[in-house]
N, C-alpha and C positions, 0 to 999 in steps of 0.2 A: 504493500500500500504506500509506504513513504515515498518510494521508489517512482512509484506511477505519481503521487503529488510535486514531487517535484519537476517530473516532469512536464508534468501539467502546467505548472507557476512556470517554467520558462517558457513554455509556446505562448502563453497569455502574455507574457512581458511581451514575447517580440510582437506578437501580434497587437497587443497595445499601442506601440511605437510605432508601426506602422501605419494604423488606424488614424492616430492624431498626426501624423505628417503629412496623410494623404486630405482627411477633413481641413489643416492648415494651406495645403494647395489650392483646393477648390473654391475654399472659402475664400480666399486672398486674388486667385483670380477671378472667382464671379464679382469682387466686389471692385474691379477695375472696370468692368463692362456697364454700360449704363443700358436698363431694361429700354426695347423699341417703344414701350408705352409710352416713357416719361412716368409713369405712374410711382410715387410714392409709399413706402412702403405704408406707411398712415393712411393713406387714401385704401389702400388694395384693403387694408384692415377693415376700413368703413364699408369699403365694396360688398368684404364677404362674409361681417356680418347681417348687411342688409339683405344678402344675398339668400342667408337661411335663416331670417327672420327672427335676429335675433338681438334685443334691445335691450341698455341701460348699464353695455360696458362703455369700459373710456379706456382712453389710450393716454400713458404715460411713461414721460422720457426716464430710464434707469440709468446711471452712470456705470462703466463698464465697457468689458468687452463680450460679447456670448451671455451676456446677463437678460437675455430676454427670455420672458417667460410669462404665464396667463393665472392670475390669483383668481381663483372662483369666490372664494371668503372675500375679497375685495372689488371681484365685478371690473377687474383694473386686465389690462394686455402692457405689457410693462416691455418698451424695446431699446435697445441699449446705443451705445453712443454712434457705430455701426453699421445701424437696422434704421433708429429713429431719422425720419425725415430724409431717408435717402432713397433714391430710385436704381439702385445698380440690382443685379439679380442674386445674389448675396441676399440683399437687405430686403426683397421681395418676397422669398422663397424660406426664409425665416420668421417675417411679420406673418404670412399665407401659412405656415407650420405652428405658429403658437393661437393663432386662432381656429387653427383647426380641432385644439383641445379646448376653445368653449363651442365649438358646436357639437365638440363628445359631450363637454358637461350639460347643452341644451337639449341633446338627443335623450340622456341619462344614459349613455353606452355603460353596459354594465362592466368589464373588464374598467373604464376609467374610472369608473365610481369605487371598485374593491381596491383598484390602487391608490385613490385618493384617503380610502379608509385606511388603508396598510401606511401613507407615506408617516403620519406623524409620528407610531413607532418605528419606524422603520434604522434612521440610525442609532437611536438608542441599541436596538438590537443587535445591531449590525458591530456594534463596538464593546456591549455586554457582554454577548453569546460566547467569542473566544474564549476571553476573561474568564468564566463561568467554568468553562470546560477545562480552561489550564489549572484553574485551583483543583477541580474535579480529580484532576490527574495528579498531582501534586500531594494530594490530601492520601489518594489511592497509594501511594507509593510510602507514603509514611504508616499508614494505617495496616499496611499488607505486612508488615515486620512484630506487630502486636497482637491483632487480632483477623478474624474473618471477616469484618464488617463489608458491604459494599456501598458503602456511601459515597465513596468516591464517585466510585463508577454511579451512583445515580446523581449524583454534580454535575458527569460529563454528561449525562444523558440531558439533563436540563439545560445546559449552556447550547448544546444543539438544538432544540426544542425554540431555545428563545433565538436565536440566530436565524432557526428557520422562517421567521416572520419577516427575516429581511430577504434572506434567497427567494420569499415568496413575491414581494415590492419587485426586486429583479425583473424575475420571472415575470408577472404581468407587464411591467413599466414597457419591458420591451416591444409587442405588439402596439401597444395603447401608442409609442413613437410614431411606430412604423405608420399607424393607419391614420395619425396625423399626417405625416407627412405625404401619404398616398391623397387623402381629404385636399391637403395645398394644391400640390401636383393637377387635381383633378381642376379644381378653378382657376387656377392659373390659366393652364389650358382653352379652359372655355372661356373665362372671362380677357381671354388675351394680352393678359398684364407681362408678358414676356412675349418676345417674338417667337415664331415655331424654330426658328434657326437656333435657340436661347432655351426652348426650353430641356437638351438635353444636358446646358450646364446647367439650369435650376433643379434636375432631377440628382445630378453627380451630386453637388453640396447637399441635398434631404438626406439622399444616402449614405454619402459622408459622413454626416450628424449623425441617422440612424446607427450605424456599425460601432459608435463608442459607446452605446448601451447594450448592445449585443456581448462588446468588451464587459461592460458591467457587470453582465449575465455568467459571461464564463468565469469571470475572476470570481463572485460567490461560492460559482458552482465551486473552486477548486478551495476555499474556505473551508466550506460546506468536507470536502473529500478529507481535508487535513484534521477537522475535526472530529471524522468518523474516525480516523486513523489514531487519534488520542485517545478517544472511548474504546478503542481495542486495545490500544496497549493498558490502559487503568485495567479492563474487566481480567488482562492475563499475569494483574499483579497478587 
């Protein structure tokens, strides 16, 4: 098992590295080309949410870079220094991606709703769970020279248990991207806020973005694997 984690944790590194060089590319060149629209990425935002009828968010400028993002508790489309008030296909194709998750939140797509209900635990979890498991381990290794107890091993059982509420946010978070970004994609297209020649680089950057949650998804999983790999060495103390 350690064996197979490790190597696990080096194909995610590289593939990691790869992922954010290749989103830094696309990103960097969509956001030299200016969309055939002239459209705005605040405007394309007002486009499409009128477009699925959907009323009483605002659009506000975030300071940042990649800081944009859609507060349903605040009814707010938050676009970053970037995104806001620029027309290149970059800044289009990201404004058209984060409102694609208020028309998840105004559909009630249920995959967006369990993530949303997962997200507030979710780093807590994600940063407990080890913790949890490694005392589990720790405790297992003192305790096996005394007595028979298994408490250890049910520590490590627990720290995996609460960790799994974050490998579960993963898990979902990632479709719930994707089908964002298929949603942008799809209006873009129709509402021709990119030219047809443009829009296979507005598709490269979605996808681009997509693949670093994909990244997310494996690096848990292999979390997730190294912790199973600690609750077997506790239960063989």
């Amino acid at each position: 098992m350690s064996y197979l984690y490790y190597f696990a944790a080096i194909a995610v590194m590289i593939w990691s590295m790869i992922v954010q060089a290749n989103l830094k590319s696309k990103a960097s060149k969509g956001s030299t080309i200016q969309a055939a629209s002239g459209k705005t990425a605040n405007e394309v935002v007002q486009e499409m949410l009128s477009a699925h009828e959907i009323y009483g968010i605002t659009i506000e400028h975030k300071a940042g870079s990649l800081t944009d993002c859609y507060s349903p508790k605040e009814h707010m489309i938050y676009l970053s220094d970037t995104t806001y008030g620029k027309s290149t296909i970059t800044a289009i194709a990201v404004a058209a991606h984060e409102c694609g998750h208020a028309v998840q939140d105004h559909e009630n797509m249920l995959l967006y709703e369990i993530r949303q209900l997962l997200a507030p635990a979710a780093g807590i979890c994600s940063n407990l769970g080890p913790w949890i498991a490694i005392i589990g381990y720790i405790i297992a290794a003192y305790t096996s020279q005394y007595s028979d107890t298994n408490i250890g091993f049910t520590i490590c059982n627990l720290g995996i248990v609460v960790y799994f509420v974050a490998f579960l946010f993963y898990l979902v978070m990632l479709p719930v991207e994707r089908n964002a970004s298929s949603r942008a994609y799809k209006d873009m297209k129709a509402a021709g806020w990119v030219g047809n020649d443009q829009l296979s680089m507005a598709h490269k950057v979605l996808r681009a973005a997509g693949d670093t949650y994909a990244v997310a998804l494996a690096s848990s999983a292999v979390t997730l694997l190294r912790l199973l790999a600690i609750r077997g060495n506790s239960r063989r103390r």
